[in-house]
GULUMZA-46046 format. One record per residue (C-alpha): residue in one letter; residue number from 0; x, z, y. Coordinates in pm, whole numbers, plus 32768, in hexadecimal, padded with zeros to 4 digits. Each point is the difference from the previous one (the first is absolute). Example, Ala and Ser with C-alpha at 12.3 -4.5 7.8 and 13.67 -1.06 7.14 Angstrom:
<sites>
{"A"; 0; {84CE; 830C; 7E3E}};
{"S"; 1; {8089; 7FBE; 8158}};
</sites>
This chain:
<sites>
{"X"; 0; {63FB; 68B2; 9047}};
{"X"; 1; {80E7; 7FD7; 7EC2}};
{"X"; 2; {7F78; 7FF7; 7EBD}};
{"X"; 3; {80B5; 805C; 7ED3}};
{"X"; 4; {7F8B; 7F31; 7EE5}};
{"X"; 5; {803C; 80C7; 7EC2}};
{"X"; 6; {7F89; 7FD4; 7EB0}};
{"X"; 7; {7F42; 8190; 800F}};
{"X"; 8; {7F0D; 7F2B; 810C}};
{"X"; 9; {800F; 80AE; 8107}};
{"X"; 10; {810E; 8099; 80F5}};
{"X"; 11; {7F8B; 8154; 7FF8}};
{"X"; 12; {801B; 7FFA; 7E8A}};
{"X"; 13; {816B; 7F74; 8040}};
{"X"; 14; {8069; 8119; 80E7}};
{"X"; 15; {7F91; 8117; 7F20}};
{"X"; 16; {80BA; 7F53; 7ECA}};
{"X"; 17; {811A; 7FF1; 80C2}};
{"X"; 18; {8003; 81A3; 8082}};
{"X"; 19; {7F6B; 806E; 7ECA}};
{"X"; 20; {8132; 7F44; 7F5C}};
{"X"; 21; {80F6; 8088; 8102}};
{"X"; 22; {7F90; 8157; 8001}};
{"X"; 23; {8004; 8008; 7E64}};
{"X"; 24; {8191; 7F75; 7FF6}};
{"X"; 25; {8060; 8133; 811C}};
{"X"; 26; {7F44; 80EE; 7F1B}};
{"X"; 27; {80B3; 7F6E; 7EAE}};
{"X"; 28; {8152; 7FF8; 80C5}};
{"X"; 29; {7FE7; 8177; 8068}};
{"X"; 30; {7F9E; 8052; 7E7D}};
{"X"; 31; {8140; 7F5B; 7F8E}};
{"X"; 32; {80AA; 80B8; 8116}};
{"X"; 33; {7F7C; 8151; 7F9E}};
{"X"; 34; {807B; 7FA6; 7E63}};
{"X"; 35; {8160; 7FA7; 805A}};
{"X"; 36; {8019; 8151; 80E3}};
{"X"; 37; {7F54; 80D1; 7F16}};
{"X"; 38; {80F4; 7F64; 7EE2}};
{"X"; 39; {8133; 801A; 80E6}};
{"X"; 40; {7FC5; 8171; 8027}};
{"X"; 41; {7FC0; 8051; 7E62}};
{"X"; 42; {8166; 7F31; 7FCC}};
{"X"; 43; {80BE; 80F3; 8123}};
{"X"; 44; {7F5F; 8128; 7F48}};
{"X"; 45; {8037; 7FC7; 7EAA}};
{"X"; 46; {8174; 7FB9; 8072}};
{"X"; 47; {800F; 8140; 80B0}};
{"X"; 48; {7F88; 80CA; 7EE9}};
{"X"; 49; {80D2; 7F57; 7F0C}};
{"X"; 50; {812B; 805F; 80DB}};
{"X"; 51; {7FA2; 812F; 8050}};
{"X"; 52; {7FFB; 801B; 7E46}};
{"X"; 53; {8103; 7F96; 7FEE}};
{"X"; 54; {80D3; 8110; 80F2}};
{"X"; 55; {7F16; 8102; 7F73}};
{"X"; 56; {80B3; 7F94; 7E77}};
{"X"; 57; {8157; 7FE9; 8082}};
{"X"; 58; {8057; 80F2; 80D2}};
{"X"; 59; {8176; 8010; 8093}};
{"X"; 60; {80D9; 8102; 7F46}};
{"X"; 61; {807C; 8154; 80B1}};
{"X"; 62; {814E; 801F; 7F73}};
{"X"; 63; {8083; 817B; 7F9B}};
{"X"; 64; {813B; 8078; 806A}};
{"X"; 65; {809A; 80D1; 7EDC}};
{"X"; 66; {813B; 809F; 806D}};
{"X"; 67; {80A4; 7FF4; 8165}};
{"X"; 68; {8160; 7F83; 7FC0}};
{"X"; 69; {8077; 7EF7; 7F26}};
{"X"; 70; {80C2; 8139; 7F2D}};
{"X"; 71; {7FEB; 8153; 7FD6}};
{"X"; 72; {80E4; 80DA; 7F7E}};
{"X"; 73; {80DE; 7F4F; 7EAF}};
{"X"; 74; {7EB7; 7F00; 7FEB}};
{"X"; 75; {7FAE; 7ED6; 809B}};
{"X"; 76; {7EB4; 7FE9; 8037}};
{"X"; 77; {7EDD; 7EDF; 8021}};
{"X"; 78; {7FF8; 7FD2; 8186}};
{"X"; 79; {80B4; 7EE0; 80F2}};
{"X"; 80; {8056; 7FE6; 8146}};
{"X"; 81; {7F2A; 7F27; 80CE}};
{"X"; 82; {807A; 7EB4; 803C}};
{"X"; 83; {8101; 7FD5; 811E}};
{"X"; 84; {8066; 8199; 800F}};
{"X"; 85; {8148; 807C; 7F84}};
{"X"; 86; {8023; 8141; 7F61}};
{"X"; 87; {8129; 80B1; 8031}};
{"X"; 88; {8037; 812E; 7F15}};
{"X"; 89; {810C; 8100; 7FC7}};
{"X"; 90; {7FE6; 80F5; 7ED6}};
{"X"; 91; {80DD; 8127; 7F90}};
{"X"; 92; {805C; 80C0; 7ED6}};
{"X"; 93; {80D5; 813E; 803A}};
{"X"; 94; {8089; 80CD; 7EF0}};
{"X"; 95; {7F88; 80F4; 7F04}};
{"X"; 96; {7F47; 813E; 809D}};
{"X"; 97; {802F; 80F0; 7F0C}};
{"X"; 98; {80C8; 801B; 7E8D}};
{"X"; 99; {815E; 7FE2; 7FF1}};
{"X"; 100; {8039; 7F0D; 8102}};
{"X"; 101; {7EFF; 808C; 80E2}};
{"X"; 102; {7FB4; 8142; 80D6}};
{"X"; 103; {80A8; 8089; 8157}};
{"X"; 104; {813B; 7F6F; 7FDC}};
{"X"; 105; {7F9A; 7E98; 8008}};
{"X"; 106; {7EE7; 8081; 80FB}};
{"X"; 107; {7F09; 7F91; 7EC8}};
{"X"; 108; {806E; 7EB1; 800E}};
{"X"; 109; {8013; 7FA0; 8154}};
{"X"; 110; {8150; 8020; 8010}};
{"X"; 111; {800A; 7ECA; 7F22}};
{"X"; 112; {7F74; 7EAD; 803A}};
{"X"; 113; {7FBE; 7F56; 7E88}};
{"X"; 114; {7F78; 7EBC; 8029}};
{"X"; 115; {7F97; 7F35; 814F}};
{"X"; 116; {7F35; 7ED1; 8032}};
{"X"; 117; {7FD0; 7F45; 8169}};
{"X"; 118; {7F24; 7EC8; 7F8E}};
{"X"; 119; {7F06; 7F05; 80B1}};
{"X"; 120; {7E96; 7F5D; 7F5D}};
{"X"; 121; {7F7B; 7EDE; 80D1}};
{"X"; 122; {7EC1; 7F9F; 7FED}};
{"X"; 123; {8023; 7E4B; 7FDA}};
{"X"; 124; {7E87; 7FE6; 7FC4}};
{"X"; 125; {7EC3; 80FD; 7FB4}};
{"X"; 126; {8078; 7FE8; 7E7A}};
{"X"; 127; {8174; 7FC6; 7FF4}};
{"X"; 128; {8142; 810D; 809D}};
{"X"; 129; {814D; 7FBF; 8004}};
{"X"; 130; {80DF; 815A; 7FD7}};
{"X"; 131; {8181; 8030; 8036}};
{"X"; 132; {80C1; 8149; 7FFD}};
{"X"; 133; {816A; 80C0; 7F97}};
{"X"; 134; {8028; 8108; 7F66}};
{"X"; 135; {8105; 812B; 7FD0}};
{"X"; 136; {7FD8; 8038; 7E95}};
{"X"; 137; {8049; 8143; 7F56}};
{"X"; 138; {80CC; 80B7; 7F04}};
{"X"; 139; {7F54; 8076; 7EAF}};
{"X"; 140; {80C9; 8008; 7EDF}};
{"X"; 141; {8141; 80FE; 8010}};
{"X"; 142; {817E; 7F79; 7FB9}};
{"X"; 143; {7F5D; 7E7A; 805B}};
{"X"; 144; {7FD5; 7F12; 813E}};
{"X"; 145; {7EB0; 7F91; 804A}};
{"X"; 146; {7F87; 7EE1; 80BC}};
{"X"; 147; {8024; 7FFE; 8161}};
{"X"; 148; {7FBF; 7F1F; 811E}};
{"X"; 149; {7EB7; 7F7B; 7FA9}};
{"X"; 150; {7F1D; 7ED2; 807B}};
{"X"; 151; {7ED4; 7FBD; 7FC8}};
{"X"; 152; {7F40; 7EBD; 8026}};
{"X"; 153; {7E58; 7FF6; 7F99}};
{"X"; 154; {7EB1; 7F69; 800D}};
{"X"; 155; {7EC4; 80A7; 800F}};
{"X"; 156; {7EB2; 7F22; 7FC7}};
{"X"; 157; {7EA1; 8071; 8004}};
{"X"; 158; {7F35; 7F77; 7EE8}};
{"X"; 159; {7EAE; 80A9; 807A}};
{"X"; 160; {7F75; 8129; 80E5}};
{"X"; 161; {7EED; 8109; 7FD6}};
{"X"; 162; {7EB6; 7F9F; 80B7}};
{"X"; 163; {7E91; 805C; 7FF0}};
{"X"; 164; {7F97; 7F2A; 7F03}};
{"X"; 165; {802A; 7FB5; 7E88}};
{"X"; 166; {8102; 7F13; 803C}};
{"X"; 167; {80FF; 809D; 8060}};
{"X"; 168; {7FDB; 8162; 7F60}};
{"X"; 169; {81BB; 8037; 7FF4}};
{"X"; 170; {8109; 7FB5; 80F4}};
{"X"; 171; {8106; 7F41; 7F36}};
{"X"; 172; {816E; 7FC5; 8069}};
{"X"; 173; {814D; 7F94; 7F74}};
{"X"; 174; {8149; 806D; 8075}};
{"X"; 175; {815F; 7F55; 7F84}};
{"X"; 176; {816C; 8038; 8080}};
{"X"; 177; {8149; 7FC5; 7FBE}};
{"X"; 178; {811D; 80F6; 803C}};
{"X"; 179; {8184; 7F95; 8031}};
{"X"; 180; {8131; 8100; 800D}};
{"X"; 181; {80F7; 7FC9; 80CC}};
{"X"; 182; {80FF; 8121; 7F8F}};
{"X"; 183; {8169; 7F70; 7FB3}};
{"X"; 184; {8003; 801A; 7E70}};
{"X"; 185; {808F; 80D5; 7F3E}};
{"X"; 186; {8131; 7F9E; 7F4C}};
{"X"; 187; {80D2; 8158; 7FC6}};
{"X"; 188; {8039; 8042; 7E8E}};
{"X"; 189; {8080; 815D; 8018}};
{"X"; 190; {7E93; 808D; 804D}};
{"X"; 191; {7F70; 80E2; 7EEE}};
{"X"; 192; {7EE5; 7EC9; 7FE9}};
{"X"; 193; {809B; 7EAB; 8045}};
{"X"; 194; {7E9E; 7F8C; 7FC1}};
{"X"; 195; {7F66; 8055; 812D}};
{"X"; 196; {7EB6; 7F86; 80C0}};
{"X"; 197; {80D8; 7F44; 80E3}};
{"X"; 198; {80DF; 7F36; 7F27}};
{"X"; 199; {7F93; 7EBB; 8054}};
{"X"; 200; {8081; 7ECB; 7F7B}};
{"X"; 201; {7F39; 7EF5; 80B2}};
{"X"; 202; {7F0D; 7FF0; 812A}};
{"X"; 203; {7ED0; 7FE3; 7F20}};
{"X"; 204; {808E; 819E; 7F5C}};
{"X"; 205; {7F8E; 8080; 8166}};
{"X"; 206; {7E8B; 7FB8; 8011}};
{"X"; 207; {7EAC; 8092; 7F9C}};
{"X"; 208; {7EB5; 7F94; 800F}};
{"X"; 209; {7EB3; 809D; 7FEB}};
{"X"; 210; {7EA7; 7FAA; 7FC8}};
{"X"; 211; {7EC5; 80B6; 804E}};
{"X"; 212; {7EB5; 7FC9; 8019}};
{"X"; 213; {7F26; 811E; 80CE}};
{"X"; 214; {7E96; 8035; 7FBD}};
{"X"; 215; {7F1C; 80EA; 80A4}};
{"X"; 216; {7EDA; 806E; 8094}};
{"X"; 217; {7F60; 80DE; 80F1}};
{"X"; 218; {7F13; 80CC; 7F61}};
{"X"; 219; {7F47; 80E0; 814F}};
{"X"; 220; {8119; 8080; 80B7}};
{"X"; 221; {80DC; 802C; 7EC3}};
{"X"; 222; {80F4; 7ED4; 7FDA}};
{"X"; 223; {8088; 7FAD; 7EA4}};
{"X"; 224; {8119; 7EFD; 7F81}};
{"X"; 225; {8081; 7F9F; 7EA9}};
{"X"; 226; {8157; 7F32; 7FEF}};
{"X"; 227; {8081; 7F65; 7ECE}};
{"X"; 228; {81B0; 7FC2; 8039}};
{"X"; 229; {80F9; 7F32; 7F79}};
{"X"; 230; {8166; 800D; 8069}};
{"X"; 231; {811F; 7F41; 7F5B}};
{"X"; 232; {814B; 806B; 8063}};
{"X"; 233; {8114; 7EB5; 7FB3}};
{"X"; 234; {810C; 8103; 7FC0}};
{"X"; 235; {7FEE; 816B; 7F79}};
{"X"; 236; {80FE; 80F2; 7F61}};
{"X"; 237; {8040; 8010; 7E56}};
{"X"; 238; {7ED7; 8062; 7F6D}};
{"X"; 239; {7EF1; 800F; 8121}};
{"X"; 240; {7EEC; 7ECE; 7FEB}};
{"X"; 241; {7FD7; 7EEB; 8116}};
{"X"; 242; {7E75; 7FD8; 8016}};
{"X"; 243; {7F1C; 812A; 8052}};
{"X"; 244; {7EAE; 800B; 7FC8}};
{"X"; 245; {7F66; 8145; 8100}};
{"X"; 246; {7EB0; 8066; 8057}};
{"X"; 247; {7FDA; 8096; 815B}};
{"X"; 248; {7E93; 8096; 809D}};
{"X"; 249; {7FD2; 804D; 8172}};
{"X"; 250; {7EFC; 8107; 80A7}};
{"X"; 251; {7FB7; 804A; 816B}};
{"X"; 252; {7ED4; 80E9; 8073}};
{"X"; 253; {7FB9; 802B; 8161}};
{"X"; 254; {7FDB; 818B; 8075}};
{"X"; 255; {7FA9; 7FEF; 8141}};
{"X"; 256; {802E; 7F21; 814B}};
{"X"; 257; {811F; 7F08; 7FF8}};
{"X"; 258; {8085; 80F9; 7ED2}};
{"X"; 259; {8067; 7FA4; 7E70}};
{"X"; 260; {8053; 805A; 7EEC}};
{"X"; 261; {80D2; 7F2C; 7F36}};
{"X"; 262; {8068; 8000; 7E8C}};
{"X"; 263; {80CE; 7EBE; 7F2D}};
{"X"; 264; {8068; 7FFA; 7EAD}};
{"X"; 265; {80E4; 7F45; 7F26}};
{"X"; 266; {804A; 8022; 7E75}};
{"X"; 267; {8118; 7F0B; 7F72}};
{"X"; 268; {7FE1; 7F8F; 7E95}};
{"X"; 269; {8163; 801E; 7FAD}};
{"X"; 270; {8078; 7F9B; 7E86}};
{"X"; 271; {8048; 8151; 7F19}};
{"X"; 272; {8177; 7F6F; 7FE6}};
{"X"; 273; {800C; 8024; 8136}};
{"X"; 274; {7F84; 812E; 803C}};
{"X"; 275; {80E6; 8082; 7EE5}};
{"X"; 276; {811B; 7F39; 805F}};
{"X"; 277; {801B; 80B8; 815F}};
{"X"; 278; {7FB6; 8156; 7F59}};
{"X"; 279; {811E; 7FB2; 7F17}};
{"X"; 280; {813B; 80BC; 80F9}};
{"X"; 281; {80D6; 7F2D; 7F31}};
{"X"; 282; {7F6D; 7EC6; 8052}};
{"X"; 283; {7F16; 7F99; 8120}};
{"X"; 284; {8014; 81A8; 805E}};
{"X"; 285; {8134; 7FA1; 8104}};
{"X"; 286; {80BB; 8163; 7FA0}};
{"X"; 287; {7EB1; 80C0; 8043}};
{"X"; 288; {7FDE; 811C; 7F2C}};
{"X"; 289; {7ECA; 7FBB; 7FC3}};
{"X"; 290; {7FFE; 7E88; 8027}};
{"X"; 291; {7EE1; 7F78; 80FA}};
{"X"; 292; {7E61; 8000; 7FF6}};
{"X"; 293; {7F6C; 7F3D; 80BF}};
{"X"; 294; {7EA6; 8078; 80A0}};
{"X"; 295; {7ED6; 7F36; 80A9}};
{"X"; 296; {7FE1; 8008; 8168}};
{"X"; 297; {7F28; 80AC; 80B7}};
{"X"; 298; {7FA8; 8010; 816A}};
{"X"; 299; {7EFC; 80F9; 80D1}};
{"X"; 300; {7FDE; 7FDA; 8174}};
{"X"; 301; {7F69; 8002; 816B}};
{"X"; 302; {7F76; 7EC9; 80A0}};
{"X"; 303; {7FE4; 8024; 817F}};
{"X"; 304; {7F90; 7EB2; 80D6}};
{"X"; 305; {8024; 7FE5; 8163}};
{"X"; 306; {7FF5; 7EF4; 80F5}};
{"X"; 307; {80CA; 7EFC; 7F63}};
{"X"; 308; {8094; 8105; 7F09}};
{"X"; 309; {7FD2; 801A; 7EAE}};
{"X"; 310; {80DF; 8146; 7F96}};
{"X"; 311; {8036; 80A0; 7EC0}};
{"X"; 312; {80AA; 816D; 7F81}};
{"X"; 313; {8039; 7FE0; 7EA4}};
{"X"; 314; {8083; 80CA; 7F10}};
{"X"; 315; {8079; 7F51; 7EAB}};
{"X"; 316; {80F6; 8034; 7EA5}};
{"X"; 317; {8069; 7E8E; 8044}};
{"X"; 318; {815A; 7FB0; 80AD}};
{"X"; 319; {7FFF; 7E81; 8033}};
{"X"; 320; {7EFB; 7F5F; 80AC}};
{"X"; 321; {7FFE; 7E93; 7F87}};
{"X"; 322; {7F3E; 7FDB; 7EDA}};
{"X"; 323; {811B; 7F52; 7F6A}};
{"X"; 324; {80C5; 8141; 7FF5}};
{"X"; 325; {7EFB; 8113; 7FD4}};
{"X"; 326; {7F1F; 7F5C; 7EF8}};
{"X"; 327; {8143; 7FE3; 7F08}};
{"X"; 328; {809F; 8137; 803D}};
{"X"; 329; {7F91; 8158; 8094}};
{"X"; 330; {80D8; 8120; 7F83}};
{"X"; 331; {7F43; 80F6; 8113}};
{"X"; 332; {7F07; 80F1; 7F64}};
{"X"; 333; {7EEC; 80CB; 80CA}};
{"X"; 334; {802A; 8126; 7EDE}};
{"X"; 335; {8182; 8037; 8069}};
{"X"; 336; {7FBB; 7FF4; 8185}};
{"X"; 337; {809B; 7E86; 8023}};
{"X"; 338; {7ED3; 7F7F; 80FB}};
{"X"; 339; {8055; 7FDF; 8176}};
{"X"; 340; {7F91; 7FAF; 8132}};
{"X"; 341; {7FCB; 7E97; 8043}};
{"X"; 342; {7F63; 7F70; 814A}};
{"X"; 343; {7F5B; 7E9F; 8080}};
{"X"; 344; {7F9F; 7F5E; 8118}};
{"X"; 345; {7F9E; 7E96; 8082}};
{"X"; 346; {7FB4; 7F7A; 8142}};
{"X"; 347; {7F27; 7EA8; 8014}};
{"X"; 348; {803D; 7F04; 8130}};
{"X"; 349; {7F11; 7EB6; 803F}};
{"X"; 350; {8101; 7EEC; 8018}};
{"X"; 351; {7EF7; 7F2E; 805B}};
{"X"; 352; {7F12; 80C7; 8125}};
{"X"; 353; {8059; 7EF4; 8111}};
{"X"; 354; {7F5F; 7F02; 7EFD}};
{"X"; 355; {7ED9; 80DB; 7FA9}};
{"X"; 356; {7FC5; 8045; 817B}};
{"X"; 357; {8001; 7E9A; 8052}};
{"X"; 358; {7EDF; 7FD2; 7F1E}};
{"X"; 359; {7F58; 810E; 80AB}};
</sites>
């Protein structure tokens, strides 16, 4: 038989070193084992739980829609259109309803279109649209030409939108255009005013440009919107002013269903010499008895949506619908019967649904 000679003297000795040191390494091993696992599972939780803080602090915004079209009645208002929809709108003034140029024989006004705009927004991203649109233009002073033929070129940029949290308490936007006429000028010197709105002398005498920035907020169901104007007109008649500063305010209440109410306001800070200057008959008065007052605009109407329709029955004192007509001149007043009927409606289309489906 084979001896082990080992310095513990004996080979039984040898063999229980030998377990009792094999048995004490699997029992260290499988403490170390238990550490790391025990350790590996406090590092996964305190990750989850700092996530799960983390979420819990910053929460993803729900973003409020304030209005339901991009304009309402002589105001444009906060919202966009989505990026890659057009929006393809067509609004209508129609003439006075009652007072002297109103009443059965015009058929209150219908028998008379005013002013009409066709015009298109795009929606190039979730902040930016592009819009582009004619219009007819209307007559407002007697014994004068007014401008005609209008075109209209503007930007429309969101600068932030109402959400749950403290962060975003306003929808902000900012609208600028720039408006072209393309009437032939006038150049006959036997009118009573050779000084008309359409004697142009170079290109630059035929545009306009306005400004606006739109604030406004949702407060319940009650939307509300405040929008400081400017618009600078390159070329006006002897004695009116070029820049206009206005200050326009927006309202729409739901009643009931897919029903509004909708309200828009705009008062234009016009100089006193002009004001007096187009009182004056003699002067800026055009052969008016009584010369001309101007009056701020005001619009009331119905906001119906449908499926893909956004229509509007308004009924306002204003007679142009670019801002770059109505905000410097509105000769209409509510008190003599000069408000009319005025309609709006829009139709959206998804230029891009065969995109968004393939993502689907």
């Amino acid at each position: 038989m084979l001896r082990i000679q080992t310095r513990f003297g004996s080979p039984f000795k040898a063999t229980r070193f030998f377990v009792l040191s094999f048995s004490g390494k699997r029992l260290f091993m499988r403490k170390i084992k238990c550490l790391l696992l025990l350790l590996a599972g406090f590092n996964a939780f305190s990750q989850q739980t700092d996530s799960s803080h983390l979420v819990a602090e910053k929460p993803k915004p729900e973003y409020t829609w304030i209005f339901s079209s991009p304009k309402l009645i002589n105001a444009n208002t906060v919202e966009m259109i989505p990026a890659g929809f057009l929006e393809f709108k067509v609004a209508h003034n129609f003439g006075d309803i009652a007072g002297d140029n109103g009443g059965i024989e015009n058929f209150f006004g219908l028998d008379n279109a005013q002013d009409i705009r066709i015009g298109f927004q795009y929606g190039v991203s979730k902040k930016v649209n592009l819009i582009a649109a004619r219009a007819k233009g209307a007559d407002q002073f007697p014994n004068t030409i007014e401008l005609r033929q209008l075109y209209e070129l503007g930007i429309k940029y969101r600068l932030m939108q109402q959400a749950n949290d403290p962060a975003h308490p306003f929808s902000i936007s900012l609208f600028g255009n720039i408006v072209a006429c393309a009437m032939k000028a006038q150049s006959d010197t036997t009118l009573l005013w050779k000084k008309t709105d359409n004697s142009f002398e170079t290109f630059s005498d035929r545009l306009s440009e306005t400004l606006q920035l739109m604030i406004a907020r949702k407060f319940g169901k009650v939307s509300l919107q405040l929008s400081p104007t400017v618009v600078y007109r390159h070329y006006v008649m002897e004695g009116d002013q070029n820049a206009i500063f206005a200050l326009g305010g927006a309202i729409r209440l739901p009643v009931v269903g897919k029903f509004s109410v909708i309200a828009d306001y705009f008062h234009s800070f016009l100089s006193q010499s002009t004001i007096d200057f187009f009182k004056d008959p003699a002067k800026g008065g055009l052969g008016s008895p009584d010369g001309v007052r101007f009056y701020d605009a005001f619009g009331i109407g119905a906001e119906f949506l449908t499926e893909g329709h956004v229509f509007h029955l308004n009924f306002t004192n204003a007679i142009e619908i670019l801002e770059n007509r109505l905000i410097p001149r509105n000769t209409k007043s509510w008190g003599k019967g000069e408000y009319r009927w005025a309609f709006t409606i829009s139709r959206d289309f998804d230029l891009l649904w065969k995109k968004r489906n393939r993502k689907k």
